[in-house]
N, C-alpha and C positions, 0 to 999 in steps of 0.2 A: 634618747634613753629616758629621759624623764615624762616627756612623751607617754613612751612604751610603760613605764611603771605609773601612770596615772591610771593607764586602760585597763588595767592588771588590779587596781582599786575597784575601779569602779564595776568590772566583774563582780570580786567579791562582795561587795555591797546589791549586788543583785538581788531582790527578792523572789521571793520562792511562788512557783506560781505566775509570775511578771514574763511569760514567753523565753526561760532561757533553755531549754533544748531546741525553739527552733535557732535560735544564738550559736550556738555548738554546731548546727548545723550548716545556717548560712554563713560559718566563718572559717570548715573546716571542710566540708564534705566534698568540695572539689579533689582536694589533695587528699584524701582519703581513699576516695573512688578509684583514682589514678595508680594507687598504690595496692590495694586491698579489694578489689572486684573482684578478683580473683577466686574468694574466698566462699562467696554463694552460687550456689546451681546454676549453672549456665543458663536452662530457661528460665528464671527468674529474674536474670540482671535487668535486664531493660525495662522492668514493673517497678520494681526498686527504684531503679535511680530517677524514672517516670515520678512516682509516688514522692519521692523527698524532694524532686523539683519543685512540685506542688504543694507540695506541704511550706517549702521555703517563701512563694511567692503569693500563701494564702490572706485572704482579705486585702491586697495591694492591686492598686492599678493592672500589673501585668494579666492575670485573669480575669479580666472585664468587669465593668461594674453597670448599676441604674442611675440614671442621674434626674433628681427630682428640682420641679423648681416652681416660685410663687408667680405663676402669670401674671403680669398687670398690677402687680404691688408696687406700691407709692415707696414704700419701705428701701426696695433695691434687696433685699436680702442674697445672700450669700446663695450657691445650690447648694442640693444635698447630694452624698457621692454613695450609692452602698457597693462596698466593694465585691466582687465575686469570692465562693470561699471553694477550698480547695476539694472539700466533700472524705479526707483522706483517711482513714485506721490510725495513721499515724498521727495525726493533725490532733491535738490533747481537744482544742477549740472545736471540731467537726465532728469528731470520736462522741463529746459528751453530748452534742444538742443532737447526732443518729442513736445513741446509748436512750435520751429523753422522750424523743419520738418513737423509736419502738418499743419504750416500756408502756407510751398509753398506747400503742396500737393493741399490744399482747391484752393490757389488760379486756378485751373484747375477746376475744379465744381464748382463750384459759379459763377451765373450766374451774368453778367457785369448791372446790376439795382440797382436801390435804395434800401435798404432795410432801415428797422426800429429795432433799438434794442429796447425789451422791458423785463420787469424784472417782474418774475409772485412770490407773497410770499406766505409763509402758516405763519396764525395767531400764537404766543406762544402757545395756547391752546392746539393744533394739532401738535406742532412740535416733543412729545415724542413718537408719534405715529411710525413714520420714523426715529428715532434712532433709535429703536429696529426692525426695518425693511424696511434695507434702500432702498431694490427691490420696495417696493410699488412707490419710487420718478420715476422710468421709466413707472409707469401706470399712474403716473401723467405727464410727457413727451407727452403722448400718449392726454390728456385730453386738455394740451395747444394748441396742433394740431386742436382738435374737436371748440376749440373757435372761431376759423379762419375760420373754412371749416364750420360753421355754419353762420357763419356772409356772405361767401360766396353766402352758395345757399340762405339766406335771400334777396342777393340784384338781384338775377336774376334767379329764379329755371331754365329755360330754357337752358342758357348760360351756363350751370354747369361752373362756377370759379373756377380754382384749382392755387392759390397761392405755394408757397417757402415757408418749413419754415424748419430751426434748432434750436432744444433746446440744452443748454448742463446744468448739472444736479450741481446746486452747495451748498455748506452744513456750510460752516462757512461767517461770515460777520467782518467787520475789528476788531471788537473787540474779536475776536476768538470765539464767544458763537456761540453752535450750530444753524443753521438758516438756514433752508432747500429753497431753490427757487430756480428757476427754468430761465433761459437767452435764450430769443427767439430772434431769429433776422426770421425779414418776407418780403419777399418780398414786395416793397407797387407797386402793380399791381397782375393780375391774365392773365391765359392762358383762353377763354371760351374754346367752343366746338367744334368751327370753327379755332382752333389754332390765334386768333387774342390776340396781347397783349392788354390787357385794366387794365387802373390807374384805382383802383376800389375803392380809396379816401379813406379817412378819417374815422378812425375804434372808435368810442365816447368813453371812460374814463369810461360812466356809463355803458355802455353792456360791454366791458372790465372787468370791478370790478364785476360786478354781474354775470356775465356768469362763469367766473373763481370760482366764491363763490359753486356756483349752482354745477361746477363742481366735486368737489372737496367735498363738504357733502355729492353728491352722493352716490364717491368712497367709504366713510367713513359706510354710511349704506350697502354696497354692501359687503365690507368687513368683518364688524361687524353686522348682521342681526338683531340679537334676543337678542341681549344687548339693556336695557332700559334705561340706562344711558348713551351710546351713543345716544341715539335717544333725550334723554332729551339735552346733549351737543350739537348736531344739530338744536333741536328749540332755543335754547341759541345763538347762535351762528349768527341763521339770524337775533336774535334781538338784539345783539352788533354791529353788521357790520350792519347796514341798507343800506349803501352805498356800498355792497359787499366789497370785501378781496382786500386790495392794489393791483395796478398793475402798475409800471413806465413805462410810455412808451414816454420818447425824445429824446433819439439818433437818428439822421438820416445819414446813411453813403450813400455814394452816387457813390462807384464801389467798384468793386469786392478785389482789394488786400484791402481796407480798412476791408472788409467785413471778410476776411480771417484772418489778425491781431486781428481786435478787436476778432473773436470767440476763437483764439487763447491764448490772454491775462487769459480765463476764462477756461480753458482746462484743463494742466497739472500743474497748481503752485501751490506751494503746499500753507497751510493757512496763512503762513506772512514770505513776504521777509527779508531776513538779514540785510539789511539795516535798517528796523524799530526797530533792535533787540539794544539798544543803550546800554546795560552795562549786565554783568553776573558774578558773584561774586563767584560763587561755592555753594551758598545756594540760590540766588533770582533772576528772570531775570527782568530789566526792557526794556519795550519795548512803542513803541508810534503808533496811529493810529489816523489818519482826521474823524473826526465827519462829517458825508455826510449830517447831515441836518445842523449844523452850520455853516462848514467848522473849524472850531478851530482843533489843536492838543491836542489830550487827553495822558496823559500820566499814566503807570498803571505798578507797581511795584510788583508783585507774586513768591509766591516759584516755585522753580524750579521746583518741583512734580508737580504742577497747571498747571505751562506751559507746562510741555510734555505732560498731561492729556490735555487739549485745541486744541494742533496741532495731538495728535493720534487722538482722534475723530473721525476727519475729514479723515481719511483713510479708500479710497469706499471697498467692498469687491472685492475680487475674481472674474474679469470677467465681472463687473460691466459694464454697459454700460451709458458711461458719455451724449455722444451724440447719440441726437436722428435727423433720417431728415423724414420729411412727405410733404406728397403732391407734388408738382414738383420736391421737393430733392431726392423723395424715390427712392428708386433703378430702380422699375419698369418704374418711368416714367421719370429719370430724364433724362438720353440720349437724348431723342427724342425732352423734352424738350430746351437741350441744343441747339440742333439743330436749331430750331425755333428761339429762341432768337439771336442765332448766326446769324441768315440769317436775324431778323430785325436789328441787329446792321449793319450790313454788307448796306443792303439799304437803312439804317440812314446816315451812313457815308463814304460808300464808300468806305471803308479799308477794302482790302482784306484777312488780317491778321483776322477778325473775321472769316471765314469761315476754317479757318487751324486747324487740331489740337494744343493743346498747352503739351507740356510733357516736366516736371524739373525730373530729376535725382538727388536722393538722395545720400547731399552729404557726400564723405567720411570723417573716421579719418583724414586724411593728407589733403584734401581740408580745411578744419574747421580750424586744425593748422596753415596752411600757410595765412590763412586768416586773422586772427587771430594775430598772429606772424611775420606775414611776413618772414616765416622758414620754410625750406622744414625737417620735424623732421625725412625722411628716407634718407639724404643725408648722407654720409661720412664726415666727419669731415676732414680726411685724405687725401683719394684720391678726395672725392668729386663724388662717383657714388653711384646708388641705393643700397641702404642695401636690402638684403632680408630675407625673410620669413624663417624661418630654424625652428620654433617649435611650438605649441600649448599648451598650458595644461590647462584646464576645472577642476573646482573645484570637479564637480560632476562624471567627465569620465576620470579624469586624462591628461596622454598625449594622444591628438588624430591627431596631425600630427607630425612627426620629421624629417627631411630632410635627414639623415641618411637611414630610412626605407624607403623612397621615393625612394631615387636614387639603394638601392636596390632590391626596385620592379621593377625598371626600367630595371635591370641590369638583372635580372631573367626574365621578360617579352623578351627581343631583344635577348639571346641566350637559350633561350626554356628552361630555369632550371627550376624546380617543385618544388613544397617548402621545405623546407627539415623535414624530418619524427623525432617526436617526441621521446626522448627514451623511452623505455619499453612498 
């Protein structure tokens, strides 16, 4: 008993940020699973519990590590071990260093213009639709594009307009409840047909809201044909929304690494940071989140089963594709695109620097460290020179390199020895 009520302190004395959701998980999620699998889409279970295996056993022994070491040091030093990490959405640790890495990727494609963040919802009504099939949110991806490229050819058929846009696909809102919508950021200008850039203005709130509506009950009959209770939930539905289906649209960011941050913030993190996680007791979590229409702090107290049930959810399947780019972004056009804009920045402003390629290199373990730390983690302790590489081993393939078999491939490769024959 006493025991038990020290573990129960020192929970709460946990700090915020100090790894305790994956805590909550490696200390419940067996008897959780056992209990409450139940509860997610059947294709999804086995991504899921894949994914928080991983998450659980991230940066430890069990998913392989590199193992570094000072050849020939007088020293004797210790190795070095770097652990494998899990790579997961859910993993807060792998979520923010893939969230860092593709915001300096983006910032190379993204074009140096204004853009506009806008925030597209689906009604409660409709949102059990896309739990149970969360593929249909990238055909709705596809339908926020058609909003844009429709308001386009409205304001010039001739000039065919082709806008920038990226969505990225996102499923929880601060208060963890599932809440499917969808984060566009749009170029505010268009390419015509004569490759001139033209501000193509000001896109109105009501064709926004109703065009998005229209979109989106389409899908719903496209989907669902011959169900007549869908069909009754679509008359329902334009006469609840008269003013069609929310759509936020006031961010305005105004270059390109802004543009690349902010899509970044909405990427890989997983449904609430550690920090809002303020107390965990071994049976309850309490956590806090900013009411976006008040601005107040709501505070909100749940068993711990609730809460792992809240942040699985929110785990995409298999392959998923979070972001989406149309129009200037697409692949096909965005090159050529780039191009153009580079050459009007360039005779805007005279910097020759737009007309250059731009390429970051992604950075390594030991840059990250040293950065980080101000520590070179492969220096010697000892002598003070590079440690190296001497081993591999992969959860899955075991050892796949050893420094041992290296140098005797080496060694059989430069005097022609052939490998040596198996017995019997």
């Amino acid at each position: 008993m006493v025991k038990y009520k020290q573990q129960i302190e020192e929970k709460k004395k946990m700090k915020k940020g100090t790894g305790v959701i994956k805590q909550i998980l490696k200390e419940h999620f067996a008897g959780f699973w056992e209990l409450h699998s139940g509860h997610f889409p059947k294709a999804y279970r086995s991504h899921i519990k894949e994914t928080v295996e991983k998450t659980i056993r991230c940066g430890t022994r069990d998913l392989g590590f590199a193992r570094y070491e000072c050849l020939g040091c007088e020293g004797n030093p210790s190795p070095k071990f770097v652990y494998f990490t899990c790579k997961s959405r859910l993993c807060h640790r792998c979520g923010k260093k893939y969230t860092d890495d593709w915001s300096d990727k983006q910032q190379e494609m993204v074009f140096d213009v204004t853009h506009r963040h806008m925030v597209f919802t689906i009604p409660k009504e409709l949102r059990n639709v896309f739990y149970h099939d969360r593929k249909k949110l990238n055909e709705l991806s596809k339908q926020v594009a058609e909003v844009f490229q429709f308001h386009n050819y409205q304001k010039s058929k001739k000039r065919d307009f082709r806008s920038g846009i990226i969505t990225v696909i996102h499923t929880f809102g601060r208060d963890l409840k599932f809440n499917p919508h969808i984060h566009a950021l749009v170029t505010e200008g268009a390419l015509d047909n004569q490759n001139e850039w033209v501000n193509n203005g000001y896109i109105p709130y009501e064709y926004l809201r109703k065009s998005w509506q229209k979109v989106v009950l389409d899908l719903l009959k496209k989907w669902f044909p011959s169900n007549q209770s869908v069909t009754d939930l679509i008359n329902d539905l334009y006469k609840r929304y008269p003013n069609g289906f929310y759509v936020n649209a006031e961010k305005k960011i105004t270059n390109a690494k802004g543009v690349a941050r902010y899509i970044g913030r909405y990427l890989a993190r997983p449904a609430i940071a550690e920090y809002r996680v303020d107390g965990y007791d071994g049976e309850n979590v309490h956590y806090w989140y900013e009411d976006h229409r008040t601005g107040k702090r709501i505070d909100k107290r749940i068993s711990v089963y609730r809460f792992i049930f809240e942040i699985l959810q929110h785990i995409p399947p298999k392959h998923f594709r979070m972001v989406g780019r149309f129009g200037l972004y697409s692949r096909r056009s965005h090159r050529k695109a780039r191009q153009i804009l580079s050459l009007h920045s360039f005779m805007r402003s005279k910097q020759i620097t737009w007309l250059l390629e731009k390429k970051r290199q992604k950075k390594t373990y030991r840059q990250r460290m040293m950065e980080a730390f101000e520590k070179d983690p492969f220096k010697c302790p000892c002598c003070h020179r590079e440690m190296e590489l001497v081993g591999i081993w992969h959860a899955g393939y075991g050892w796949i390199y050893h420094y041992m078999e290296e140098s005797e491939r080496d060694r059989r490769r430069k005097y022609g020895i052939g490998k040596p024959k198996k017995a019997g």
